[in-house]
C-alpha positions, 0 to 999 in steps of 0.5 A: 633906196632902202626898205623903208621897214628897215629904216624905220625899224632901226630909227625906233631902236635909235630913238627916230623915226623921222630923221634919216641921213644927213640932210635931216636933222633931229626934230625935237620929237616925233609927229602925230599921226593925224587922224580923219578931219584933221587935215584938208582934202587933197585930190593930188598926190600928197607931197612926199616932202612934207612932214604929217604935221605940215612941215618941212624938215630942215637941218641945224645951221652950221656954220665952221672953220678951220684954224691950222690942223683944227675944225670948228663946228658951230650948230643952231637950233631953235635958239640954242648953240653948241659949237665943238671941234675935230682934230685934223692929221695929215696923212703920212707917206705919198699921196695927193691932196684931197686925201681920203680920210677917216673919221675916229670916234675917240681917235680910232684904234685900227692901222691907217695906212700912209696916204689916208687923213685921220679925223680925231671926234671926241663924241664924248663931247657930243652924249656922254654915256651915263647918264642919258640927256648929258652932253651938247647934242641934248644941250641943242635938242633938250635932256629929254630927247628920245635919241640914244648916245649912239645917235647922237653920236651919229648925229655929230659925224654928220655935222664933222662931214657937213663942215668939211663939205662947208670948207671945202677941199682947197682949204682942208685938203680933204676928198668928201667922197672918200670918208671912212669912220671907224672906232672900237667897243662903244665908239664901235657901236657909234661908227657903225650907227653913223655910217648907216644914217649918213651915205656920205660915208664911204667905208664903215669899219666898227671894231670889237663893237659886240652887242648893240653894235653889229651883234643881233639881239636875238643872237645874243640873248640866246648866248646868255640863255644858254650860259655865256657871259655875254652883254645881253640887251637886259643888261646893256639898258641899265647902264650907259644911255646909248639907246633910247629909254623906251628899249626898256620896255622891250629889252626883256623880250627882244622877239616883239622887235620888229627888226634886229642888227642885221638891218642895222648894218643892212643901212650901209649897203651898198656901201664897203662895210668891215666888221672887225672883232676879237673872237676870244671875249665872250662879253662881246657875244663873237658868235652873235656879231658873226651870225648878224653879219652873216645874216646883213650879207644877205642884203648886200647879196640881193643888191648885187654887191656881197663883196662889199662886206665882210668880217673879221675876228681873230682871237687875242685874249683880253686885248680889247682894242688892240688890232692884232697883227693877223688883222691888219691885212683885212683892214688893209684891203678895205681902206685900199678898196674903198678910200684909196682906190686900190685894186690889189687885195681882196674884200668881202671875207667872212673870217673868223678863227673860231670853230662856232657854225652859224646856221642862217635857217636856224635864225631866218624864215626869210630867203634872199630876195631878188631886187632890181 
């Protein structure tokens, strides 16, 4: 179970604080807190299903199909549809159906490896990036919802991963309980807010996501202080519409967050997590997503499974998205692991090239805590 202070922590940032893994659905705002008198007495435990407002919350009905190599998804809510599509590849090499598979936010950029499906999402369909409210996610909930780009994006892979458990394997040759979603830069950013809000997924693997991905604000901000040329969140804010607009307000003093990026990937727990990054692109603060990852292990840690995440970054110039081949083996061993099955190769690295130390005490007040 997750900290609910952590859940509600990256809601806000996302623009939520209702709506949580995959069987919620995005209300079309936030609840009022009712105040004494509004609402009867009740002597019994108050039931845990209910929203403050009374209700229940239920999810879009979707409904799809599958034509060939491509899935059709049909979403209603409250009068309004929207319907979009994925591309479905067949795995290569051997194997046998259902395969894993993998669900790329703009196809992804990382090596499959033979045996694994690949799940084309074109989430620039779902929330375009500029300007906020434009795209089919907010043609279903209205131009002036709260949620950013990023879940937005987050919501359509739930409803990719409700579809394919709709259709089922027989017809799309697909194992729901071996799902990985990845993408790089922004579409990295999506993958990693999609796994965190939908433990349906299976592995999570952002790539070169930098800042506002698995990069933590504080981190970053201090970079930029200090002189690098890295996106810092004053600057992430007003352009693309990937968070909600209220981060305005605090994106010049990120120190009032009650949370950072590190709870962010702390969602994903326990489930596998590999963050992959170019170390040599300042832009995406490299010193920053190393430090958060650092800092998000600590939660893996404490539930027992620190060798489920880990991190990668290898320097290779300008080449954004473009995994370089002292890479692949770290990829490897996460889809091996965690999608198909593979005992050989090793996880829970903390990788990087780079000659920077992060000092977890510098950042944290805060010591591993024991759960059970």
């Amino acid at each position: 179970m997750k900290p609910s202070a952590v859940f509600l922590g990256i809601a806000a940032l996302a623009g939520q604080h209702a709506l949580a893994q995959e069987q919620s659905p995005l209300p079309a705002s936030c609840s009022t807190f009712p105040t004494q008198g509004q609402y009867p007495k009740n002597a019994k435990l108050p039931d845990p299903f209910l929203k403050a407002d009374g209700t229940r919350p239920g999810k879009p009905t979707v409904t799809t199909s599958m034509s060939g190599s491509t899935i059709s998804i049909t979403c209603a809510e409250g009068g309004k549809t929207i319907s979009f599509s994925v591309a479905v590849k067949a795995p290569s090499g051997s194997g046998q159906a259902p395969y894993p598979a993998v669900i790329g936010l703009g196809g992804g950029s990382v090596p499959y490896p033979a045996g694994v499906a690949v799940i084309s999402y074109n989430n620039q369909d779902i929330a375009v990036d500029n300007p906020h409210g434009k795209g089919k996610f907010y043609d279903l909930y209205g131009s002036t919802h709260a949620a950013g780009g990023l879940m937005a994006w987050a919501w359509g892979v739930s409803r990719v991963v409700d579809a394919l458990e709709q259709l089922g394997a027989d017809k799309t040759k697909i194992d729901v309980s071996r799902l990985g979603v990845t993408g790089c830069s922004r579409n990295g950013k999506g993958a990693l807010v999609a796994g965190a809000f939908d433990d349906r997924i299976a592995l999570v693997l952002p790539q070169e996501a930098g800042s506002g991905g698995p990069g933590c604000w504080r981190i970053v901000n201090d970079m930029k202080k200090n002189g690098t040329k890295v996106e810092d969140s004053t600057q992430i804010v007003q352009g693309d519409g990937w968070f909600t607009p209220s981060f305005v307000s605090t994106a010049a003093d990120v120190s009032v967050l009650p949370f950072d990026h590190h709870m962010l990937i702390g969602l994903v727990a326990p489930r596998g997590l590999l963050v992959v990054e170019n170390s040599g692109i300042d832009y995406l603060g490299p010193p920053s997503t190393f430090g958060c990852t650092t800092a998000a292990r600590e939660i893996y840690a404490a539930l027992g499974v620190g060798d489920r995440i880990g991190i990668s970054q290898a320097s290779h110039g300008s080449s954004h998205c473009q995994l370089p081949s002292s890479q692949n083996g770290d990829v490897a061993a996460y889809f091996g692991r965690f999608l198909l099955n593979a005992t050989a190769g090793s996880t829970g690295f903390m990788d990087t090239d780079a000659k920077w130390v992060f000092s977890l005490p510098q950042w944290a007040d805060w010591t591993l805590a024991a759960l059970s």
